[in-house]
C-alpha positions, 0 to 999 in steps of 0.5 A: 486491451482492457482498462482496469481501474485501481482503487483511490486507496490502492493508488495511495498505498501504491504512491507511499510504497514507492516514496519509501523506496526512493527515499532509500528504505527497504520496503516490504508488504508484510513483516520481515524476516528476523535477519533484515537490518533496521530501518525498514519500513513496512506498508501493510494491506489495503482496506476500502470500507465503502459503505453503500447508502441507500438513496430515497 
């Protein structure tokens, strides 16, 4: 079985997504249709801006 490791900000998107849905809110990763009923909470993508820094 391989290990693979998920990002630090996977891991936090991750954590808030599923927070939201035990706090009872419906969660999605993109935008809804026009037809879902308020409140709805939507967690969009994941950004790692790793910058690599040469070192001397």
């Amino acid at each position: 079985m391989v290990n693979i490791r998920k990002s630090p900000a996977q891991d936090v998107y991750d954590h808030y997504f599923m927070l939201s849905q035990k706090l009872g809110y419906d969660t999605y990763d993109y935008l809804p249709p026009d037809k879902v009923k308020y409140p709805f909470v939507v967690i969009s993508g994941v950004e790692d801006n790793k910058i690599t820094q040469k070192q001397n």
